[in-house]
HTML snippet that shows the backbone in 3Dmol.js (N, CA, C, O; Angstrom):
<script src="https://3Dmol.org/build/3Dmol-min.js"></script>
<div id="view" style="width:600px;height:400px;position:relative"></div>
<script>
const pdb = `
ATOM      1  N   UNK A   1       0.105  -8.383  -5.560  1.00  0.00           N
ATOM      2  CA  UNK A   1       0.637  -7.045  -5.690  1.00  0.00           C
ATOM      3  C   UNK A   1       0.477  -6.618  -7.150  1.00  0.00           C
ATOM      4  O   UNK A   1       0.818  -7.379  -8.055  1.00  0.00           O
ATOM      5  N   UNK A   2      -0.225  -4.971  -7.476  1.00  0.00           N
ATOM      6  CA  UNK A   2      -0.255  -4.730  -8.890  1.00  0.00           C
ATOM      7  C   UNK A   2       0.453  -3.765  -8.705  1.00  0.00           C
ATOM      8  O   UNK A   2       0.290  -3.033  -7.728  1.00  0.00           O
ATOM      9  N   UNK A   3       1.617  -3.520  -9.834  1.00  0.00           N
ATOM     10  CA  UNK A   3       2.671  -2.360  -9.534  1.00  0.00           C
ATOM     11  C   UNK A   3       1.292  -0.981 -10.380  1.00  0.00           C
ATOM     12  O   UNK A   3       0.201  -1.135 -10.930  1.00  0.00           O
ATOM     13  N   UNK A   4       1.895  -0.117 -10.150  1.00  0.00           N
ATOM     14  CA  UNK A   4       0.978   0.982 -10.723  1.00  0.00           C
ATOM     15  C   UNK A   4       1.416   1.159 -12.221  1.00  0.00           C
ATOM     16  O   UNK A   4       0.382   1.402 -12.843  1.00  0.00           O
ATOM     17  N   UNK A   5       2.137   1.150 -12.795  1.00  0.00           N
ATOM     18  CA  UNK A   5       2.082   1.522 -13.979  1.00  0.00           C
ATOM     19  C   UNK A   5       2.073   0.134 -14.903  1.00  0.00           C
ATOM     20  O   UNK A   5       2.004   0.131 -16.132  1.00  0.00           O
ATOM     21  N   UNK A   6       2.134  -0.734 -14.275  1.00  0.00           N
ATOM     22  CA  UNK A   6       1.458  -2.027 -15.156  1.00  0.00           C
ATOM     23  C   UNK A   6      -0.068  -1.586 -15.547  1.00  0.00           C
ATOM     24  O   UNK A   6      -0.182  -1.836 -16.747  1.00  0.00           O
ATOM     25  N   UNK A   7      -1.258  -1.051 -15.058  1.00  0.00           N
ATOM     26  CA  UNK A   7      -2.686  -1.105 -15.362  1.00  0.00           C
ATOM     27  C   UNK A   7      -2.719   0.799 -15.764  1.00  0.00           C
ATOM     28  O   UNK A   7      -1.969   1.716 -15.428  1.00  0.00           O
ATOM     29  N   UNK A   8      -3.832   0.751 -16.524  1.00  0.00           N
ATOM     30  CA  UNK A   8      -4.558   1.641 -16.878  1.00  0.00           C
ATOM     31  C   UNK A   8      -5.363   2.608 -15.911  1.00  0.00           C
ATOM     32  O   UNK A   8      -5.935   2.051 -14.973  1.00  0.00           O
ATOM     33  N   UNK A   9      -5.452   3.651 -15.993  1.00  0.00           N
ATOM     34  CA  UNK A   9      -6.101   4.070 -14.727  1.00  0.00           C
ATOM     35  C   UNK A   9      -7.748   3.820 -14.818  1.00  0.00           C
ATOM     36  O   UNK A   9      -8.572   4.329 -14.059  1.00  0.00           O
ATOM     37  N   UNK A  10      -8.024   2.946 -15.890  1.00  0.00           N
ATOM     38  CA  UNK A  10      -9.470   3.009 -16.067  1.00  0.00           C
ATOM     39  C   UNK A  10      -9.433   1.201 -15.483  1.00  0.00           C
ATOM     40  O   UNK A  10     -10.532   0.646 -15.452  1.00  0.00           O
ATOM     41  N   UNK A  11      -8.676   0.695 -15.221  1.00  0.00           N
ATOM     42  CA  UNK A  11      -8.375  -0.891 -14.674  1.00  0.00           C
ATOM     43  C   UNK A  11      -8.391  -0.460 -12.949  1.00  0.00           C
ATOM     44  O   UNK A  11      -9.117  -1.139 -12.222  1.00  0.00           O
ATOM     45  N   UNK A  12      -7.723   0.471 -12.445  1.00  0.00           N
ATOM     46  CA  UNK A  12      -7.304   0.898 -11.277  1.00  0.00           C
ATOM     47  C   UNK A  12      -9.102   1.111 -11.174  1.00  0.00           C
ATOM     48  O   UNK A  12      -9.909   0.201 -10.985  1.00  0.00           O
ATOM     49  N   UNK A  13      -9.354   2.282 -11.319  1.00  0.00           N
ATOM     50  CA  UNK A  13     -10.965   2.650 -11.046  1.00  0.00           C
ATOM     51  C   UNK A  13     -11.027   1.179 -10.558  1.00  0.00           C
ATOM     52  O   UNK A  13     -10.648   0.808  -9.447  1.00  0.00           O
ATOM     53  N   UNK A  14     -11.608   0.302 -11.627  1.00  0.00           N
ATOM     54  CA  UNK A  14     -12.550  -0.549 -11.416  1.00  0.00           C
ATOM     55  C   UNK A  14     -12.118  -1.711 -10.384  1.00  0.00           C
ATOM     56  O   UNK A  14     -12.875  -2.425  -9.725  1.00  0.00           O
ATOM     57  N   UNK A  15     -10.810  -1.719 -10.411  1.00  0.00           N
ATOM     58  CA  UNK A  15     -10.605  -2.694  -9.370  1.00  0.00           C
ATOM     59  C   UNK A  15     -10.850  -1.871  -7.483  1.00  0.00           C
ATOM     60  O   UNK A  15     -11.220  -2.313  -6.395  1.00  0.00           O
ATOM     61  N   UNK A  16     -10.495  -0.837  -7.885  1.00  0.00           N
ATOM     62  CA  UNK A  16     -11.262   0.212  -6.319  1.00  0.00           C
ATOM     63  C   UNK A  16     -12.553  -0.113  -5.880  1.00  0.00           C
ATOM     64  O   UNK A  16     -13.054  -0.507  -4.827  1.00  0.00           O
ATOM     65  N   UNK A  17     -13.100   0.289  -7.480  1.00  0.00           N
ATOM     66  CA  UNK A  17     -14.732   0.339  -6.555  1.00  0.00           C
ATOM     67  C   UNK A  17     -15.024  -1.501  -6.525  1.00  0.00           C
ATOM     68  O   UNK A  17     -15.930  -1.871  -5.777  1.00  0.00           O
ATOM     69  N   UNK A  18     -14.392  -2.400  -7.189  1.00  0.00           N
ATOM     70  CA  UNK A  18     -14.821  -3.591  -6.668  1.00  0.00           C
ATOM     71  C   UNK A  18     -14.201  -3.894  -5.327  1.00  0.00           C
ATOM     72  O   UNK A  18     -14.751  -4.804  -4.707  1.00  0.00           O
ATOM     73  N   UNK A  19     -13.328  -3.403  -4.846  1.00  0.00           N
ATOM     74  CA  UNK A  19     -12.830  -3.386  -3.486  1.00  0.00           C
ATOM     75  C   UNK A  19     -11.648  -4.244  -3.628  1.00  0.00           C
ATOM     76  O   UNK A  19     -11.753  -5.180  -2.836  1.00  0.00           O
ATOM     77  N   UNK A  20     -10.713  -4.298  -4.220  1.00  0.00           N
ATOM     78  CA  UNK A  20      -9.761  -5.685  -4.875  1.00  0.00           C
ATOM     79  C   UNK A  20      -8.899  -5.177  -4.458  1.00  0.00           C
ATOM     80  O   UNK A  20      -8.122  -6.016  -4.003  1.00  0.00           O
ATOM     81  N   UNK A  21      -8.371  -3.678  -4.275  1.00  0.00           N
ATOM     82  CA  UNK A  21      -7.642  -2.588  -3.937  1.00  0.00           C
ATOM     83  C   UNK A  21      -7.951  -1.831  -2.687  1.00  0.00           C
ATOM     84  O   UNK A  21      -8.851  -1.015  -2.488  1.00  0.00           O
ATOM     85  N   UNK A  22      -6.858  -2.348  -1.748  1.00  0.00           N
ATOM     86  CA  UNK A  22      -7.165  -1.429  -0.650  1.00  0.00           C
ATOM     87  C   UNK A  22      -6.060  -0.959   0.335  1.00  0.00           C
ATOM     88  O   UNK A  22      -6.044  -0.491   1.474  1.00  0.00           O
ATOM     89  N   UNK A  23      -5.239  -1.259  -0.513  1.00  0.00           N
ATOM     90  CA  UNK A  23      -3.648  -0.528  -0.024  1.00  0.00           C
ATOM     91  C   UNK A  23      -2.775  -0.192  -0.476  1.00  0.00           C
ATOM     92  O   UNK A  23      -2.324  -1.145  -1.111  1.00  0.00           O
ATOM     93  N   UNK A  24      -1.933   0.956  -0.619  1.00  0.00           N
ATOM     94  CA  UNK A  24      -0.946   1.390  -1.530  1.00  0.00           C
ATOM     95  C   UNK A  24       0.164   0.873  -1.100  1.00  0.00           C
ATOM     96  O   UNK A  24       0.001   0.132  -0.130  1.00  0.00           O
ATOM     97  N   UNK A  25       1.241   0.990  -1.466  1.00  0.00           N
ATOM     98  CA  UNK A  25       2.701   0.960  -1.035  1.00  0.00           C
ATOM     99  C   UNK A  25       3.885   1.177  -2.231  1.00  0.00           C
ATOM    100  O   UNK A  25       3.952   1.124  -3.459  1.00  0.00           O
ATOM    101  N   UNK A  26       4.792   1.461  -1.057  1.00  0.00           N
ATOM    102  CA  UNK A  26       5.810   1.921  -1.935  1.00  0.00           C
ATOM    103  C   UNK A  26       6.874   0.917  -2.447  1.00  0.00           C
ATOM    104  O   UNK A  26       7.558   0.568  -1.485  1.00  0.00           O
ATOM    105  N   UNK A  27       7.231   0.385  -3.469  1.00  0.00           N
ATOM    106  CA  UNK A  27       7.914  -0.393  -3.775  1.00  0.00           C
ATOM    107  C   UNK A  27       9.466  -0.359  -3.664  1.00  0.00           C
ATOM    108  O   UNK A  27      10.233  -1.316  -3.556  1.00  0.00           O
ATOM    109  N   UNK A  28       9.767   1.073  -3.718  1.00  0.00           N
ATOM    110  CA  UNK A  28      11.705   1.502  -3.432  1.00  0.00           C
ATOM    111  C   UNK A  28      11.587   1.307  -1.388  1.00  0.00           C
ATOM    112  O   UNK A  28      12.435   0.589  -0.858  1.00  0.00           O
ATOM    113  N   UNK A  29      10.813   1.805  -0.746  1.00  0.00           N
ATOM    114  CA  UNK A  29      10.546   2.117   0.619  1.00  0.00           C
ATOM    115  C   UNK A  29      10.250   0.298   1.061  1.00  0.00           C
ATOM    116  O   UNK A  29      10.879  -0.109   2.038  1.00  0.00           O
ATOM    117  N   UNK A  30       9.527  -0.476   0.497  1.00  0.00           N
ATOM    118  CA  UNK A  30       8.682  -1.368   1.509  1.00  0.00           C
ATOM    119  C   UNK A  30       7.799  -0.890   2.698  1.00  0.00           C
ATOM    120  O   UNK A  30       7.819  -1.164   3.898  1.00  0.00           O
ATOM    121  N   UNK A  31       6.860   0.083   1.786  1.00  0.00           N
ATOM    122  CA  UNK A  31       5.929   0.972   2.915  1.00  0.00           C
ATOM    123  C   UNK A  31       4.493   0.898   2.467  1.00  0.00           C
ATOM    124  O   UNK A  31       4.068   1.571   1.529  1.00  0.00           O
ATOM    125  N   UNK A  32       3.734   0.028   3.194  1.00  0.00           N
ATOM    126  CA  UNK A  32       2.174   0.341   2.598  1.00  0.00           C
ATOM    127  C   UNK A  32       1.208   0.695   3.757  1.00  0.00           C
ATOM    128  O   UNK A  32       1.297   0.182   4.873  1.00  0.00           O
ATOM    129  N   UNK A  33       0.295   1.596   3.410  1.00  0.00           N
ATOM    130  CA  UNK A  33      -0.822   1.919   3.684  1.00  0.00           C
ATOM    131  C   UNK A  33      -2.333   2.308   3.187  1.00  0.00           C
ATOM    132  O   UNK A  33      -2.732   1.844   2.119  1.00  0.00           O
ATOM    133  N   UNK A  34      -3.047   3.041   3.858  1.00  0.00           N
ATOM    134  CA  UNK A  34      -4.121   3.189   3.275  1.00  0.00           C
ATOM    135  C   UNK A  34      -3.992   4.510   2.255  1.00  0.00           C
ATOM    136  O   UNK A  34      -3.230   5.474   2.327  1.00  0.00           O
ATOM    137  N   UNK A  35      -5.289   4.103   1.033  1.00  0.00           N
ATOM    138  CA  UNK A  35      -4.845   4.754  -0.271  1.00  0.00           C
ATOM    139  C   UNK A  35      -5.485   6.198  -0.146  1.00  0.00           C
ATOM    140  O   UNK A  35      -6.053   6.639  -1.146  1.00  0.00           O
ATOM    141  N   UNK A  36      -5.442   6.897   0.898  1.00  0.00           N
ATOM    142  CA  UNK A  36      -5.737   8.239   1.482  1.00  0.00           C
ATOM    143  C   UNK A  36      -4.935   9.241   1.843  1.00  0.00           C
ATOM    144  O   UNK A  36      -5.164  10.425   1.595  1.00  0.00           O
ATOM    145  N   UNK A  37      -3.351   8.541   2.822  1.00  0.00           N
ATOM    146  CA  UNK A  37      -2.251   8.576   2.992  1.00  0.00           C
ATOM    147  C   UNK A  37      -1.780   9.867   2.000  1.00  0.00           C
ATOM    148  O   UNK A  37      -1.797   9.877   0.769  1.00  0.00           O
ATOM    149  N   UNK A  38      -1.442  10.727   2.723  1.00  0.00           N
ATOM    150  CA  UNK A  38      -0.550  12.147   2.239  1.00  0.00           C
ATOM    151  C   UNK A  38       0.869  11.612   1.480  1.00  0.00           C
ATOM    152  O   UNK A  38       1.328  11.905   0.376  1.00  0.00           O
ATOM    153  N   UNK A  39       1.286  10.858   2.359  1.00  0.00           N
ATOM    154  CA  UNK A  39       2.554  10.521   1.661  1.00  0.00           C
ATOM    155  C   UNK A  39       2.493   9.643   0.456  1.00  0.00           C
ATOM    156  O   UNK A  39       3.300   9.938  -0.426  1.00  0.00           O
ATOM    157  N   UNK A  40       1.884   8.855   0.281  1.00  0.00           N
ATOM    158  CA  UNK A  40       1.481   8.083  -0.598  1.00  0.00           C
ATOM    159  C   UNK A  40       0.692   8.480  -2.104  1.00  0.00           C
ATOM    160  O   UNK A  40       0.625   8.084  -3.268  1.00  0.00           O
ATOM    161  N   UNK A  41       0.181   9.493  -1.246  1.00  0.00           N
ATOM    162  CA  UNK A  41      -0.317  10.460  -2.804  1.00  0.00           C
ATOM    163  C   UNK A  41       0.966  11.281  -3.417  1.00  0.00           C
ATOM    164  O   UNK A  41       0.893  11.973  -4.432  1.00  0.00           O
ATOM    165  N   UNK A  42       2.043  11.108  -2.704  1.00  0.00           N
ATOM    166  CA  UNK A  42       2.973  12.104  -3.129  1.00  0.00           C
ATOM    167  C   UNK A  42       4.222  11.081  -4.113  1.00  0.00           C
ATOM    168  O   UNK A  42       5.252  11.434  -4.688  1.00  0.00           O
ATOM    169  N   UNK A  43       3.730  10.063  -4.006  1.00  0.00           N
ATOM    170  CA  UNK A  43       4.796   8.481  -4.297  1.00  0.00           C
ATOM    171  C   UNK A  43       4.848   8.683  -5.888  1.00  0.00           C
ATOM    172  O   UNK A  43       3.849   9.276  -6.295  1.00  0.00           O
ATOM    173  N   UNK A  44       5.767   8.335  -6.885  1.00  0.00           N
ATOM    174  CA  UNK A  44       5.712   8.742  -7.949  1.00  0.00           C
ATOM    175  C   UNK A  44       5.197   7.308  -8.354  1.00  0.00           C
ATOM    176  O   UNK A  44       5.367   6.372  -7.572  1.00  0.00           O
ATOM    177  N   UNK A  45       4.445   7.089  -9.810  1.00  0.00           N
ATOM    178  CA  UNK A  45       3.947   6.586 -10.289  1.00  0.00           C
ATOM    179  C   UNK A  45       4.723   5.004 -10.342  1.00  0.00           C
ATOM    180  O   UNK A  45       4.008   4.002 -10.354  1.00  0.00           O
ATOM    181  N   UNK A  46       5.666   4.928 -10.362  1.00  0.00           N
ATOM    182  CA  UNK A  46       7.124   3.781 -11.027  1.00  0.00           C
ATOM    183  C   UNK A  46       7.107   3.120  -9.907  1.00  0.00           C
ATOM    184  O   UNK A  46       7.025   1.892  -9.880  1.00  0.00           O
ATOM    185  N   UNK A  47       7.199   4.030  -8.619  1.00  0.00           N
ATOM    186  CA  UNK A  47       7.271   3.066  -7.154  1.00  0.00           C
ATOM    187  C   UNK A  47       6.213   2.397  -6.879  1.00  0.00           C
ATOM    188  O   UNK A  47       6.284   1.226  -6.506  1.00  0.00           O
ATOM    189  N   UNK A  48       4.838   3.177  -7.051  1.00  0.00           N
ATOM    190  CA  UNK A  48       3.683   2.567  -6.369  1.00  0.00           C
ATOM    191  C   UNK A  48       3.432   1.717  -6.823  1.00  0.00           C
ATOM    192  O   UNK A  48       3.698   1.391  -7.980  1.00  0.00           O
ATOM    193  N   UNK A  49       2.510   0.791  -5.564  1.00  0.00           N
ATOM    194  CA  UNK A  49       1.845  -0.608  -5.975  1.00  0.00           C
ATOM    195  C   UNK A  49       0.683  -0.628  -4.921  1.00  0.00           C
ATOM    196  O   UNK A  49       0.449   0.094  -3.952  1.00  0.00           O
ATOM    197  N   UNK A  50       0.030  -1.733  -5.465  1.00  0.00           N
ATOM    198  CA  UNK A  50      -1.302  -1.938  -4.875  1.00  0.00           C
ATOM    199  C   UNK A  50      -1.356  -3.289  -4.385  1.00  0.00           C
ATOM    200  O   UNK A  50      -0.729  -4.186  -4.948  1.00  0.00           O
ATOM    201  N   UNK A  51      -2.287  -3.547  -3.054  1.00  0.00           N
ATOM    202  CA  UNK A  51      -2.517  -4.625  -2.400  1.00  0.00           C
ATOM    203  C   UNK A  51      -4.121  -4.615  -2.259  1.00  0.00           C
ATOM    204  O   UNK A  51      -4.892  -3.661  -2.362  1.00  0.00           O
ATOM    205  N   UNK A  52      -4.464  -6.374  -1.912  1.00  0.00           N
ATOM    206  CA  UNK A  52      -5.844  -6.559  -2.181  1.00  0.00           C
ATOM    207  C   UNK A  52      -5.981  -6.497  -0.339  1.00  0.00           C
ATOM    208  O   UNK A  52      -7.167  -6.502  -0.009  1.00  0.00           O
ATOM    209  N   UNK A  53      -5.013  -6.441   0.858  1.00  0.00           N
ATOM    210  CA  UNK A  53      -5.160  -6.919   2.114  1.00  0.00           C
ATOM    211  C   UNK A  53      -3.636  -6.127   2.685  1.00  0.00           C
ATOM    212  O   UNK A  53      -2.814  -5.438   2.080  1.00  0.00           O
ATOM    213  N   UNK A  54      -3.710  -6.548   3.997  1.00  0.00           N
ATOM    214  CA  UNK A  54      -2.542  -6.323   4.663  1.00  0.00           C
ATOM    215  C   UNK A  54      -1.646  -7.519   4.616  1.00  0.00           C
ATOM    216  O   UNK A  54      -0.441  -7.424   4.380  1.00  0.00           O
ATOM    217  N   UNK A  55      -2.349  -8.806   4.878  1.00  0.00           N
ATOM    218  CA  UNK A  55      -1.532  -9.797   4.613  1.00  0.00           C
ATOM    219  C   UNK A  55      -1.284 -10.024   3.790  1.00  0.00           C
ATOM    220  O   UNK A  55      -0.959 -11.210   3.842  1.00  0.00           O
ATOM    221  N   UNK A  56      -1.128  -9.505   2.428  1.00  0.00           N
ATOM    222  CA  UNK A  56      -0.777  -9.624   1.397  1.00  0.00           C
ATOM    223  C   UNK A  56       1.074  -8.578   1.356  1.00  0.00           C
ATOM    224  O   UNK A  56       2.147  -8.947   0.878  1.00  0.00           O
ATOM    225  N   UNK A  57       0.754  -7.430   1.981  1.00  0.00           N
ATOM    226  CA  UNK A  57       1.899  -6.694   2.191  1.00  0.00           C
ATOM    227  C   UNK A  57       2.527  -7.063   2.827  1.00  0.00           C
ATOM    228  O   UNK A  57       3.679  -7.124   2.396  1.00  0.00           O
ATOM    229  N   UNK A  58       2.312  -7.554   4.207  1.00  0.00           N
ATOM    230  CA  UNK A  58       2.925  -8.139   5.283  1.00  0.00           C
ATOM    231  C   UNK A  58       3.991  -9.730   4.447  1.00  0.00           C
ATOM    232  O   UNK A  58       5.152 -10.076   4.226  1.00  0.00           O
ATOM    233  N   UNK A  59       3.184  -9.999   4.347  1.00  0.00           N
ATOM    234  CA  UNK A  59       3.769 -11.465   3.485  1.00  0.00           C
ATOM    235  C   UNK A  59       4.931 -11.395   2.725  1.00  0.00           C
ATOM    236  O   UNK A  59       5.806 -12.261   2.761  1.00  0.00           O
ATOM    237  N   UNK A  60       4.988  -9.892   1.695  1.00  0.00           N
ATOM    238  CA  UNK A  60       5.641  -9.706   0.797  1.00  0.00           C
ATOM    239  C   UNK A  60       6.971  -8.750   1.427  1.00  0.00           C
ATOM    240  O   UNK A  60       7.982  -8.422   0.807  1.00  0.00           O
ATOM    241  N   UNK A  61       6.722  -8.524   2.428  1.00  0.00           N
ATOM    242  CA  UNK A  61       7.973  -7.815   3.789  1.00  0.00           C
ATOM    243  C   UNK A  61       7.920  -6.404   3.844  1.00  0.00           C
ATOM    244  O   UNK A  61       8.816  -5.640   4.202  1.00  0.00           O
ATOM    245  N   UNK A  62       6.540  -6.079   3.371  1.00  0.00           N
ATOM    246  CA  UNK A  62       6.338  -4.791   3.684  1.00  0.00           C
ATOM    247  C   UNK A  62       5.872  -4.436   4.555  1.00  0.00           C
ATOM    248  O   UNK A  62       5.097  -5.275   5.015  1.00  0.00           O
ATOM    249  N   UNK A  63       5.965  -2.792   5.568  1.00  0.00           N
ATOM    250  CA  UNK A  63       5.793  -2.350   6.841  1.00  0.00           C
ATOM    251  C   UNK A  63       5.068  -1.189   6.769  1.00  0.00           C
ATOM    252  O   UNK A  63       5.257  -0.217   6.038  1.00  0.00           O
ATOM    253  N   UNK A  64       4.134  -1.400   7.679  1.00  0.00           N
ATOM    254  CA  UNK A  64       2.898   0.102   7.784  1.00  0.00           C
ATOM    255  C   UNK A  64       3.591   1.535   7.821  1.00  0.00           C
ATOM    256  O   UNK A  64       4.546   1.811   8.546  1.00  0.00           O
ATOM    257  N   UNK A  65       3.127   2.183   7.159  1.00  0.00           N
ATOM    258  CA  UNK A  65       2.742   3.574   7.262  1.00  0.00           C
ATOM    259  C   UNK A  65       2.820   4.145   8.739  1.00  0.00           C
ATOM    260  O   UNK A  65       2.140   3.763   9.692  1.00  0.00           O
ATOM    261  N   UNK A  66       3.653   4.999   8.736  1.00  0.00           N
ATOM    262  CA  UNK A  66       4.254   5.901  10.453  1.00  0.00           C
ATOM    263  C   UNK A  66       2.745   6.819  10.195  1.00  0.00           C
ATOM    264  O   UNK A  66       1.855   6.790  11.045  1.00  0.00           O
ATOM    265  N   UNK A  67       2.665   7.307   9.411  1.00  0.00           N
ATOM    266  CA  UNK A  67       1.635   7.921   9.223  1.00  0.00           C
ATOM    267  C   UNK A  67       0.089   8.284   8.831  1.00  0.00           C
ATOM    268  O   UNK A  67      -0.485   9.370   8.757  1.00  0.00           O
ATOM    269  N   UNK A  68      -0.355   6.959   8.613  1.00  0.00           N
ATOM    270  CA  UNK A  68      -2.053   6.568   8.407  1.00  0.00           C
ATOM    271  C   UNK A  68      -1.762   5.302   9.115  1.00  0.00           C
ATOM    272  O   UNK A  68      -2.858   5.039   9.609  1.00  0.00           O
ATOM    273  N   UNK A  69      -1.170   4.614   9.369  1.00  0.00           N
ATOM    274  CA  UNK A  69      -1.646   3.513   9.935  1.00  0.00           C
ATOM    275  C   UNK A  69      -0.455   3.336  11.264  1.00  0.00           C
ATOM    276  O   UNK A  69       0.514   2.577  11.250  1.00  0.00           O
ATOM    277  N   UNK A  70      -0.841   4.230  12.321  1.00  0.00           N
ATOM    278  CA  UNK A  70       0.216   4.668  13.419  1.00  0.00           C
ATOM    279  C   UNK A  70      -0.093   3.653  14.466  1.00  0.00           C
ATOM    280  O   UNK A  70       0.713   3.559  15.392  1.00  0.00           O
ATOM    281  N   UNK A  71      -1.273   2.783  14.454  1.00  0.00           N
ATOM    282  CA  UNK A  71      -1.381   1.196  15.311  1.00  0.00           C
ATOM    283  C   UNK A  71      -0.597   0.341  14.973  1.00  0.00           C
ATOM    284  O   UNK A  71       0.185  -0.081  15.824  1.00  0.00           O
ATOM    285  N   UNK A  72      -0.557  -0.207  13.570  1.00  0.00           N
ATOM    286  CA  UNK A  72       0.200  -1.085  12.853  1.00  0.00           C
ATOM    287  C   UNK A  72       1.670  -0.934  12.683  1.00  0.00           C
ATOM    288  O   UNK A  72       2.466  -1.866  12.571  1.00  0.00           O
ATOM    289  N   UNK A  73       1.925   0.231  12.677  1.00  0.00           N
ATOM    290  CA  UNK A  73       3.100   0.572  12.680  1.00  0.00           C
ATOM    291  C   UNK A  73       3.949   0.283  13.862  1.00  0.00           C
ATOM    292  O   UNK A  73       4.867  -0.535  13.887  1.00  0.00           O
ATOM    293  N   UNK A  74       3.473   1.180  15.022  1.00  0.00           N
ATOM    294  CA  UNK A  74       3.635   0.700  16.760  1.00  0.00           C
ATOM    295  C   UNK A  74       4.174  -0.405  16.815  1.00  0.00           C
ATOM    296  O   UNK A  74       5.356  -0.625  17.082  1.00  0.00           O
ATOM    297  N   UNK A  75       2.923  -1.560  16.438  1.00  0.00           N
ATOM    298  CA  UNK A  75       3.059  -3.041  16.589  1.00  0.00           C
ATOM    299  C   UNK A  75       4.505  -3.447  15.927  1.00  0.00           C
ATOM    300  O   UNK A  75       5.452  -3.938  16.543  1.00  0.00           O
ATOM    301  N   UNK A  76       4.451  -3.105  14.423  1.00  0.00           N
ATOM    302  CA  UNK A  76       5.460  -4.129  13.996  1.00  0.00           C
ATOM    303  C   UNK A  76       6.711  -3.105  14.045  1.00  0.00           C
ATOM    304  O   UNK A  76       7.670  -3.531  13.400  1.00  0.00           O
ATOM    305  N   UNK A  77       6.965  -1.562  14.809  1.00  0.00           N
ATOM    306  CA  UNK A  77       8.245  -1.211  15.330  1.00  0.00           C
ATOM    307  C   UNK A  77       8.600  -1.932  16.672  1.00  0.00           C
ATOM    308  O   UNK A  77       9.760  -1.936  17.085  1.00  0.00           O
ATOM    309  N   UNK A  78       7.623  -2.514  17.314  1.00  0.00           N
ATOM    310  CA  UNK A  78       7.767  -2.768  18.684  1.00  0.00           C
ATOM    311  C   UNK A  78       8.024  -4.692  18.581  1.00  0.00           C
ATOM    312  O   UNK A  78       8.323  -5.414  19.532  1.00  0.00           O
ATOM    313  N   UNK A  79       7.797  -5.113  17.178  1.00  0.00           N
ATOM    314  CA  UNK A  79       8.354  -6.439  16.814  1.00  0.00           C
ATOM    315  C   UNK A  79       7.268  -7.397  17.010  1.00  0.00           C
ATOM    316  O   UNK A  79       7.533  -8.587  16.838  1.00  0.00           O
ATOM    317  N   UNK A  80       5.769  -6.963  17.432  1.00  0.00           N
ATOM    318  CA  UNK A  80       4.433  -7.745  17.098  1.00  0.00           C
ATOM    319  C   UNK A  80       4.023  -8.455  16.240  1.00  0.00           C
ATOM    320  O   UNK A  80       3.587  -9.598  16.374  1.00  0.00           O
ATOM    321  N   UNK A  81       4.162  -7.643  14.981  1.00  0.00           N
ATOM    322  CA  UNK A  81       4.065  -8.317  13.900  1.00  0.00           C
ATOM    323  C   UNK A  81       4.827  -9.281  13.279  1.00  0.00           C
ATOM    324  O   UNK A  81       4.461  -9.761  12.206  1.00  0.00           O
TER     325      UNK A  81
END
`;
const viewer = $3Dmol.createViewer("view");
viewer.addModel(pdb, "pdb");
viewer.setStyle({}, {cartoon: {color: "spectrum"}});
viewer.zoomTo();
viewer.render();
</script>
């Protein structure tokens, strides 16, 4: 997990396009999803964090996105996960 205001946004870039980064979440919420997510663009800087996987969020007791990720979510409201 990289919180967001630990890195530089020129560290962020580069860990994107190497693909190291591929999920946001909210750190006050325990909410991650994909870094496209309406709500998530709206997350203030202090909360957000970044994941390299899902099992990386999952692990750490965080729960999908009601709203970009409405499969995952299903699953682990319905106790799948």
């Amino acid at each position: 997990m990289i919180r967001h205001e630990m890195i530089t946004d020129q560290e962020l870039y580069v860990l994107l396009r190497q693909g190291k980064i591929l999920f946001g979440g909210n750190q006050q919420l325990k909410i991650y999803g994909t870094l496209h997510c309406r709500s998530g663009k709206r997350m203030k800087c202090k909360n957000r964090v970044f994941f390299k996987d899902e099992g990386e969020a999952l692990a750490l007791g965080y729960r999908p996105c009601g709203h970009c990720m409405r499969q995952a979510y299903m699953s682990w409201k319905n106790g799948s996960i």
